[in-house]
C-alpha positions as CSV (number, residue, x, y, z in Angstrom):
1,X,-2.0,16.3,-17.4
2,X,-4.1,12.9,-17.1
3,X,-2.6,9.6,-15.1
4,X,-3.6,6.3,-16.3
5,X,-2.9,5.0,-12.7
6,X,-2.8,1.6,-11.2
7,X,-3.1,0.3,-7.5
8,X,-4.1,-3.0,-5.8
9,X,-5.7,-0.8,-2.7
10,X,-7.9,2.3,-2.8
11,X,-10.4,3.2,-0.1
12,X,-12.4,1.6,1.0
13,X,-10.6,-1.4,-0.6
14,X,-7.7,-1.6,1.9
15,X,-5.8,-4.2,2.8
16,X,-2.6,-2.4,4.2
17,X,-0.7,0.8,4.7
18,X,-0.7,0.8,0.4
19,X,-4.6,2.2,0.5
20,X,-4.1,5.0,2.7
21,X,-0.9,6.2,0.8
22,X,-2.5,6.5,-2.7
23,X,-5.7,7.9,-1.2
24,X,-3.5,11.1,0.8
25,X,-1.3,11.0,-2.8
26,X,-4.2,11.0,-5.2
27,X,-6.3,13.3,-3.0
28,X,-2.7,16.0,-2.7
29,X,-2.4,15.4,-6.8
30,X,-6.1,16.3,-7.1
31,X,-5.3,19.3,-5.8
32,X,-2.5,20.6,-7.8
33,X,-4.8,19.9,-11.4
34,X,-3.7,16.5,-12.0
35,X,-6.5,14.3,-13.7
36,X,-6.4,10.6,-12.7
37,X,-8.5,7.7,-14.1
38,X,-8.1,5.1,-11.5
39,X,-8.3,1.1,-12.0
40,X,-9.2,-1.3,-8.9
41,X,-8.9,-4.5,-9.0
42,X,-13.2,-4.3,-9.4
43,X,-15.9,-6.9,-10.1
44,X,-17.6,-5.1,-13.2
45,X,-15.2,-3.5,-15.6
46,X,-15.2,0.2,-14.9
47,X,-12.6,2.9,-14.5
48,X,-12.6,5.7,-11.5
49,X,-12.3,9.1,-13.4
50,X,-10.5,11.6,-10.4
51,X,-10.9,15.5,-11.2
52,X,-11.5,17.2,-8.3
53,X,-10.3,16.2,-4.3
54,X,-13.7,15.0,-3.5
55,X,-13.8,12.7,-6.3
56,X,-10.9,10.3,-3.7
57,X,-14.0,10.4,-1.5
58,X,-17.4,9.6,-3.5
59,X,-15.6,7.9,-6.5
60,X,-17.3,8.6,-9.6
61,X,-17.4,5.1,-11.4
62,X,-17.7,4.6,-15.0
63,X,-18.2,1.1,-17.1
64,X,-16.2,0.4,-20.5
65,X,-19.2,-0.9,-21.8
66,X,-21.4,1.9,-22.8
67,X,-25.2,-0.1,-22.5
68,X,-24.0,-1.4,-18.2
69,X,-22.8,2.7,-18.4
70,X,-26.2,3.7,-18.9
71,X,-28.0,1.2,-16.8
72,X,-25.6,2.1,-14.2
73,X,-26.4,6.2,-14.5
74,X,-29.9,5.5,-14.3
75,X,-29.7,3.5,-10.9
76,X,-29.6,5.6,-8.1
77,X,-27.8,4.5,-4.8
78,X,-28.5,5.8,-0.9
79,X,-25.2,5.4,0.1
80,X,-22.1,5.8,-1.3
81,X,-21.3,1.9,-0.2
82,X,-24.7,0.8,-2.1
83,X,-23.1,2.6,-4.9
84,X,-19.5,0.8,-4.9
85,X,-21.1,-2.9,-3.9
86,X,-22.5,-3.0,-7.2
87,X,-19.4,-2.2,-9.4
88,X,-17.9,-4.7,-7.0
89,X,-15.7,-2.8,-4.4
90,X,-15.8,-5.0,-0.9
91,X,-13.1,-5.2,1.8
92,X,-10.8,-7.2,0.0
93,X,-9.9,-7.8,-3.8
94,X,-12.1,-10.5,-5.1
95,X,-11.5,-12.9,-8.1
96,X,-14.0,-13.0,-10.9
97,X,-12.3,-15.0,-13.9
98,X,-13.0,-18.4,-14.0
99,X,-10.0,-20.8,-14.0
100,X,-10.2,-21.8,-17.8
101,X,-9.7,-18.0,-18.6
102,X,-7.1,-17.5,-16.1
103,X,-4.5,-20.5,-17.9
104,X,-4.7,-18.6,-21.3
105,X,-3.2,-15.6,-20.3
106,X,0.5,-15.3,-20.9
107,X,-0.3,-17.2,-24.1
108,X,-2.9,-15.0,-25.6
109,X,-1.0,-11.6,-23.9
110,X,1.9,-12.4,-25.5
111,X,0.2,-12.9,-28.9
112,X,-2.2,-10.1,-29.1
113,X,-0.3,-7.4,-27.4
114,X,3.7,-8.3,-27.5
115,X,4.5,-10.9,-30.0
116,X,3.0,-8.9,-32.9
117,X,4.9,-5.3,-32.3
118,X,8.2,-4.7,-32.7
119,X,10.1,-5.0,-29.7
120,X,14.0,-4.3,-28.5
121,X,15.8,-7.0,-27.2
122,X,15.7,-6.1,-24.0
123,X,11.7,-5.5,-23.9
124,X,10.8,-9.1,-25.0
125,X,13.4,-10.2,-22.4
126,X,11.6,-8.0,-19.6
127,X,8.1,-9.4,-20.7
128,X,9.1,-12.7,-20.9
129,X,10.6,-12.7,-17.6
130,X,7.2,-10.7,-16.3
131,X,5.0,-13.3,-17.8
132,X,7.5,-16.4,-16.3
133,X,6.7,-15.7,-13.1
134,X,3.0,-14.4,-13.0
135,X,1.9,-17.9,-12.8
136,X,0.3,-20.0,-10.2
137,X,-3.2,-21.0,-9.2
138,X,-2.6,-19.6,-5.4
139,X,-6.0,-16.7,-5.1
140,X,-3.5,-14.0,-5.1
141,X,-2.1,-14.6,-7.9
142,X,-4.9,-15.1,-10.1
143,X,-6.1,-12.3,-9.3
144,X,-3.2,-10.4,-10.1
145,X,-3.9,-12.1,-13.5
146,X,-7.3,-10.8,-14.0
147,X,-6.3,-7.5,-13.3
148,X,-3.7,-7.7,-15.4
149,X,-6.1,-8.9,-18.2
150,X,-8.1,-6.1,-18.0
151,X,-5.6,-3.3,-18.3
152,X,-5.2,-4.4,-21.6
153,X,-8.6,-2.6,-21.7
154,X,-8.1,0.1,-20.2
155,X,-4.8,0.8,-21.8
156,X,-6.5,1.0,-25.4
157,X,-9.6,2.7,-24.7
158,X,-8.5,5.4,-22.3
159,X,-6.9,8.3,-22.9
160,X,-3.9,9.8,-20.7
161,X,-0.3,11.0,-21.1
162,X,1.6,9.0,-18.0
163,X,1.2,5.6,-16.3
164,X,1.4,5.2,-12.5
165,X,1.9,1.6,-11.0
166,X,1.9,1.1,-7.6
167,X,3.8,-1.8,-6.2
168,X,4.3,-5.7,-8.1
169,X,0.5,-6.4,-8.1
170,X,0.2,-4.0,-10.7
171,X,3.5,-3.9,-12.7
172,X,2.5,-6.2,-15.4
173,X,-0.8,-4.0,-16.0
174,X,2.1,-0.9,-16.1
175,X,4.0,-2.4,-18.3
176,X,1.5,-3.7,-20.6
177,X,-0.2,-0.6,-21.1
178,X,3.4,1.3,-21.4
179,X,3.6,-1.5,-24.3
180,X,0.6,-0.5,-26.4
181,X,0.6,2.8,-25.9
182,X,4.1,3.8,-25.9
183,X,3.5,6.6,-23.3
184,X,6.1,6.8,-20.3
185,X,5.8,4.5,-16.9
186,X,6.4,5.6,-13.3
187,X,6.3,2.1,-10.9
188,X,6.1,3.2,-7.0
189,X,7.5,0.7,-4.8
190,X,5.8,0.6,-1.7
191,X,7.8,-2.4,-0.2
192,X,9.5,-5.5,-1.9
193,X,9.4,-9.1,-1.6
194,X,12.5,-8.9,0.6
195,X,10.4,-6.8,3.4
196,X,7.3,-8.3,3.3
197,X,8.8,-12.1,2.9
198,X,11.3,-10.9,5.6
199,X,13.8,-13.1,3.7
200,X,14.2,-14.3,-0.2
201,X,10.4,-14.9,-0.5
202,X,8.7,-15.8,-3.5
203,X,11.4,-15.7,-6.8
204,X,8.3,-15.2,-8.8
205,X,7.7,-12.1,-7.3
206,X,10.5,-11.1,-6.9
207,X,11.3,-11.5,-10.7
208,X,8.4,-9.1,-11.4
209,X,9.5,-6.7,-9.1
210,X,12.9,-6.6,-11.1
211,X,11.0,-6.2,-14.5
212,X,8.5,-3.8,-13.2
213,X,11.4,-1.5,-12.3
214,X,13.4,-1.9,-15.1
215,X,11.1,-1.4,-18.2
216,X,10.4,1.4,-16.5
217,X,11.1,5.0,-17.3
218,X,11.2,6.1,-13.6
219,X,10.9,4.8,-9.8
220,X,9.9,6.4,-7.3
221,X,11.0,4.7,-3.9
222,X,9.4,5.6,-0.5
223,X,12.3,5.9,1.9
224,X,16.3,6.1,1.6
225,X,15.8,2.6,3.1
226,X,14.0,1.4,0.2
227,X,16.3,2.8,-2.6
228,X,19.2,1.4,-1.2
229,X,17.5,-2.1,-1.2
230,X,16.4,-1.7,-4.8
231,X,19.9,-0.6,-5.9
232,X,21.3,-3.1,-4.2
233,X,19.1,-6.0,-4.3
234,X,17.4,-5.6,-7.6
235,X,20.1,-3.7,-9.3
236,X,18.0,-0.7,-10.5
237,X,19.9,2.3,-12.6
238,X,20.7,5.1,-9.7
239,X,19.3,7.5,-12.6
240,X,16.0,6.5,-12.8
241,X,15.3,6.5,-9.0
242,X,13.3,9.2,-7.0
243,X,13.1,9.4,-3.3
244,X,9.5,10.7,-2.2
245,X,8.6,9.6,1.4
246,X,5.1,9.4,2.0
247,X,3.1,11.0,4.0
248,X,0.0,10.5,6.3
249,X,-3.5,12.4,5.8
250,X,-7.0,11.3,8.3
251,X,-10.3,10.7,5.8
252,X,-12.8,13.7,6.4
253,X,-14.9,12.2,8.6
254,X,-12.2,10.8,11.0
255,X,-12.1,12.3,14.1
256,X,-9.5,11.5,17.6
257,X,-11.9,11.6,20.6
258,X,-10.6,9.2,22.9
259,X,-13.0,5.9,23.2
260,X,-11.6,3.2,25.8
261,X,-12.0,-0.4,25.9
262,X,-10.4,-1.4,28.7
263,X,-9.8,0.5,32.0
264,X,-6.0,-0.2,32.0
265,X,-3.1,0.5,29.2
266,X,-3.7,-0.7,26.0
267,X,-0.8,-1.4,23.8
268,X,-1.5,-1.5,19.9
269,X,0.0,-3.6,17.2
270,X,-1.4,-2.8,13.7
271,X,-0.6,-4.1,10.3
272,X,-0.6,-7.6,8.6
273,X,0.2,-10.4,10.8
274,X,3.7,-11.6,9.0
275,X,6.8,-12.1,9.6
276,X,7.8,-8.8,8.3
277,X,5.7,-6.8,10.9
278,X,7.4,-8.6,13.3
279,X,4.4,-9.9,15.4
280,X,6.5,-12.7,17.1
281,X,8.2,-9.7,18.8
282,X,5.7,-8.2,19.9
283,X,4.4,-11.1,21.5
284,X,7.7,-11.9,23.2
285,X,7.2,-7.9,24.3
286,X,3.5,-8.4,25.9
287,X,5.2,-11.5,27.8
288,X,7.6,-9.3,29.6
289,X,5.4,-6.4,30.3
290,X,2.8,-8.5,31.5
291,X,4.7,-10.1,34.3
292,X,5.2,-6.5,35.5
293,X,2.0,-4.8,34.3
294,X,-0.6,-7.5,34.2
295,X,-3.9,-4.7,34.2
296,X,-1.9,-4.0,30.4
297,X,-3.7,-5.1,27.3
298,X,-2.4,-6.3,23.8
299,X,-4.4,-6.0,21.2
300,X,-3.6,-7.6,17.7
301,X,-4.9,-5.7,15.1
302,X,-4.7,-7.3,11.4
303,X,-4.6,-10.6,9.9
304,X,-2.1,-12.5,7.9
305,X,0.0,-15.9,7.6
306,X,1.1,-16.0,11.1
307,X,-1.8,-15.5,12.5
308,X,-2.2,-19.0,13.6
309,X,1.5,-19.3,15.4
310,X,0.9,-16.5,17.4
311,X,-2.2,-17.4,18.5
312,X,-0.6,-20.5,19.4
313,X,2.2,-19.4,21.0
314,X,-0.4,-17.0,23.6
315,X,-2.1,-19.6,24.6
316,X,0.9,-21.8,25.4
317,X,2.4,-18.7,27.2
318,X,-1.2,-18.7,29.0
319,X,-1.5,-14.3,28.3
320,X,-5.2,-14.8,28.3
321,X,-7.4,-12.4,27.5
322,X,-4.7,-9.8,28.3
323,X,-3.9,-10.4,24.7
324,X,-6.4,-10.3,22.1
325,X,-6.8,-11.0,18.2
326,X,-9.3,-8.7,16.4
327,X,-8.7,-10.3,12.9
328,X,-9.2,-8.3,9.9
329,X,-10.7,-4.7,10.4
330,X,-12.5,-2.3,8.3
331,X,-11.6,1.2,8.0
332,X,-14.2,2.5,10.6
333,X,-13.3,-0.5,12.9
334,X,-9.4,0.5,12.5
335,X,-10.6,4.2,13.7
336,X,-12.5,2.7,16.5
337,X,-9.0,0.8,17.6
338,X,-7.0,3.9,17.4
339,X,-9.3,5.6,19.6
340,X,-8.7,3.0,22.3
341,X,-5.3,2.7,22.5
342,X,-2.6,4.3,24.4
343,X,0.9,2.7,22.7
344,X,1.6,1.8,19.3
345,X,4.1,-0.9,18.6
346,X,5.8,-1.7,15.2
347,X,8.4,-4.0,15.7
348,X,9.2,-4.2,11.7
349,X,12.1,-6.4,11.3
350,X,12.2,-4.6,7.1
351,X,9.4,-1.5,6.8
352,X,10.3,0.3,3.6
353,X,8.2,3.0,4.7
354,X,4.9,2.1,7.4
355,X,2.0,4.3,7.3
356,X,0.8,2.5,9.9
357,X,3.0,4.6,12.7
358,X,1.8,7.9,11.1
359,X,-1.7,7.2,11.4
360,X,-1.3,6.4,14.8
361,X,0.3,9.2,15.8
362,X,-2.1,11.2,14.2
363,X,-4.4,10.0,16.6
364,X,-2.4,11.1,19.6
365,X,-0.9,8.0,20.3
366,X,3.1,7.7,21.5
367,X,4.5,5.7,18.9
368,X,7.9,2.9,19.4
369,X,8.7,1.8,16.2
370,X,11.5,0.0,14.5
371,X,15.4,1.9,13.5
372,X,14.9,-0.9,10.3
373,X,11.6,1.7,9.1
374,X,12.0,4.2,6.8
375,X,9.3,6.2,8.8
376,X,11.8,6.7,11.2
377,X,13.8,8.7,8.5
378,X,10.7,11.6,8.9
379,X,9.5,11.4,12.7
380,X,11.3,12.7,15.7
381,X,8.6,12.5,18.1
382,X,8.1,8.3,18.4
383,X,10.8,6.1,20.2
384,X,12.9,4.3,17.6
385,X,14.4,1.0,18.8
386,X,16.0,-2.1,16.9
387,X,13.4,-4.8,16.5
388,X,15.4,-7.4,17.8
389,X,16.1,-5.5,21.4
390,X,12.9,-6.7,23.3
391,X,14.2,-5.7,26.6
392,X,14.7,-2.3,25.3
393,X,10.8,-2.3,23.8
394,X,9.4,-3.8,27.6
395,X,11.5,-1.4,29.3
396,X,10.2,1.3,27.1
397,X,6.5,0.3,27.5
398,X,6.8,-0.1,31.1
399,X,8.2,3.6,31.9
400,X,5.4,4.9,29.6
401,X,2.7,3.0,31.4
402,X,4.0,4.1,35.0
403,X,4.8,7.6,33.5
404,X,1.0,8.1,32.1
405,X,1.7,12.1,31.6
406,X,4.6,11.7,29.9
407,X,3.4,8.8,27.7
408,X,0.6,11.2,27.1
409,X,2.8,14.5,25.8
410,X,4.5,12.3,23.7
411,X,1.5,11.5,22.2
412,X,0.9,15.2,21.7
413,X,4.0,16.2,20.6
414,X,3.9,13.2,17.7
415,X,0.2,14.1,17.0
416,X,1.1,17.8,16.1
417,X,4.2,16.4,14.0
418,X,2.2,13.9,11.5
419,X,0.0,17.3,10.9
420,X,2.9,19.0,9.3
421,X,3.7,16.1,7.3
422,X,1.3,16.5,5.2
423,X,0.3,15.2,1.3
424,X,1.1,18.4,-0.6
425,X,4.7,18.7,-0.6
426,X,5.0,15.0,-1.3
427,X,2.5,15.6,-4.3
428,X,4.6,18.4,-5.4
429,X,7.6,16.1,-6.3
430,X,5.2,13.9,-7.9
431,X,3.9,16.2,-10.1
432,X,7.3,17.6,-10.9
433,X,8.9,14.2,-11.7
434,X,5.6,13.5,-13.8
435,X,6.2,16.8,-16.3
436,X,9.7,15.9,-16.3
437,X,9.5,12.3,-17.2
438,X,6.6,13.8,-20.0
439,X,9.2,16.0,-20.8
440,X,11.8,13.5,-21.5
441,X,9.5,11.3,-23.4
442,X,7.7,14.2,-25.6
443,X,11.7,15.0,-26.4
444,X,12.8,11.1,-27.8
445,X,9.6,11.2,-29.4
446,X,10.5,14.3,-31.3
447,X,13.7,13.3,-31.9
448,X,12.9,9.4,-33.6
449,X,10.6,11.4,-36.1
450,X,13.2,13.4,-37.6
């Protein structure tokens, strides 16, 4: 079976938790003999062809166009970085269209690839409402654009059986190529607009969202949490909805030796800086803590739109450098943090899932992490505390820095818990709802040509 699959985030192209969970899915799927041609959100215009597990790891690139294919084989790379830099993987999704290209693109989709078929009602309702709302000249969403542009590409020229779309910023390209080639669409939905926004959020996105989910033939939602929001938020069908949490799995290369920074505790907050992590909590945490354990450290891991407020707000609060801003990290740099730290905090006020807590723990580090997580549907071993409790969260920290054994076997315990949750039973019930879903549509296909 061969995936046409689509994601915003792919090692080392990480932005979030959404990276890590299709590289442990993708590698798990590898595994069990599913093929997977992978499309990144790339400078050049080439396609990641997935056959065996290490294929997740060195990804074997290859161009549409078959004359920068054969310059590109005949070039040969030292490192595997070199290698990716030149089909235009960085640290972050870059835009490449210019601005003239990007303003024709619901007209000329709609023509080329919608308004010539023959459609249902209801499809030419879904696309215009997709195409409605994927406008705006912010960088985001331009580049959701491009991308989208191009899986009109990748749609015609490659071959595959079943489309995978992993959360809004890749729906359109989902749906589009479910539109020209018929063949069935899973959408994954990481987190909505309603977690990460923390509130309503952007009605453009949200409108996407909606159509993603309904044109397609399955979803496949990451908690209980989740499902429930899509049901009753977005109004999903009940029957095309699949619960498969994910799960956490450490790159080869990763290893847990303990690396201090600072002499005393260090407390860890990791993720994007928005109001959906809940990084205004965690500040108002390191406040109380401090007052009682000032040798403590805080350490800010991640960027995002609050950044600047909570900066702000530390300096007014005069924390010092007893709480610290490390910006945006790379993969190796995150590893390097993990290594240092002796809490993690995830004071989520809406997590759909949060990888985040897993990876920590699988670095031996005790966990606190928010009841409103659906991690906290598959951990025992963390402490799971409302997000709005911050006495709760200081008390908590506090016993675990004057407790350092105990702080220390809970580490322990959670580490050897995040290594039986592992990829494979997850893929498993991917796999299974991809032959089903094949099934399904292999059946109505039969059945309109009689």
């Amino acid at each position: 079976m061969k995936i046409l699959m689509f994601t915003w985030e792919f090692p080392p192209l990480i932005s979030g938790g959404l990276g890590m969970a299709c590289y442990g899915m993708v590698k798990a799927l590898l595994v069990q003999g599913i093929k997977i041609d992978l499309v990144l959100p790339t400078k050049e215009l080439v396609y990641f062809p997935l056959r065996d597990e290490s294929d997740a790891d060195t990804l074997p690139a290859v161009f549409l166009d078959p004359v920068l294919q054969k310059e590109f084989s005949e070039r040969s790379f030292s490192t595997l970085s070199q290698k990716l830099e030149y089909v235009g993987i960085s640290g972050r999704p870059e835009s490449y269209f210019n601005l003239g290209e990007i303003k024709q693109y619901a007209v000329a989709v709609k023509r080329e690839s919608w308004l010539t078929q023959v459609v249902t009602h209801e499809e030419r309702e879904l696309w215009e409402e997709m195409t409605t709302n994927l406008i705006g000249e912010e960088d985001l969403m331009r580049k959701v654009q491009e991308y989208t542009l191009r899986a009109d590409r990748f749609a015609k020229v490659l071959d595959y059986d079943l489309i995978h779309a992993h959360d809004w910023l890749s729906y359109p390209s989902g749906m589009l190529a479910k539109q020209i080639s018929k063949k069935p669409l899973i959408v994954h939905i990481h987190a909505t607009e309603f977690d990460r926004a923390g509130g309503p959020g952007d009605e453009r996105i949200h409108k996407i969202e909606h159509a993603g989910m309904t044109y397609a033939d399955k979803v496949i939602a990451v908690s209980k949490y989740t499902a429930q929001m899509i049901m009753s938020r977005y109004r999903i069908d009940t029957g095309k909805i699949r619960i498969i949490h994910n799960a956490f799995s450490l790159p080869a290369e990763s290893f847990h030796k303990r690396h201090r920074i600072f002499s005393g505790p260090t407390v860890l907050f990791l993720g994007r800086v928005t109001l959906q992590k809940g990084p205004d909590y965690f500040l108002d945490v390191a406040e109380r803590v401090l007052k009682v354990h000032p040798e403590a450290r805080f350490i800010i891991a991640g960027t995002g739109d609050m950044s600047r407020q909570v900066i702000r707000r530390s300096a007014y609060l005069r924390l010092k450098n007893r709480f610290l801003f490390t910006g945006f990290l790379n993969r190796k740099q995150v590893e390097r943090v993990l290594q240092a730290a002796d809490i993690y905090v995830l004071p989520s006020v809406s997590e759909p899932f949060g990888i985040s807590p897993l990876e920590a723990m699988a670095f031996g580090i005790t966990s606190i992490i928010s009841k409103q997580s659906g991690v906290a549907e598959v951990v025992n071993h963390a402490f799971k505390i409302d997000y709005w409790d911050i006495d709760l969260w200081a008390d908590t920290i506090n016993h675990l820095i004057e407790n350092p054994e105990k702080c220390k076997k809970m580490g322990i315990e959670g580490m050897n818990e995040v290594n039986r949750i592992q990829w494979d039973e997850a893929a498993e019930k991917i796999r299974h709802l991809y032959s089903t879903t094949l099934a399904e549509y292999i059946r109505r296909m039969s059945n309109k040509g009689e």
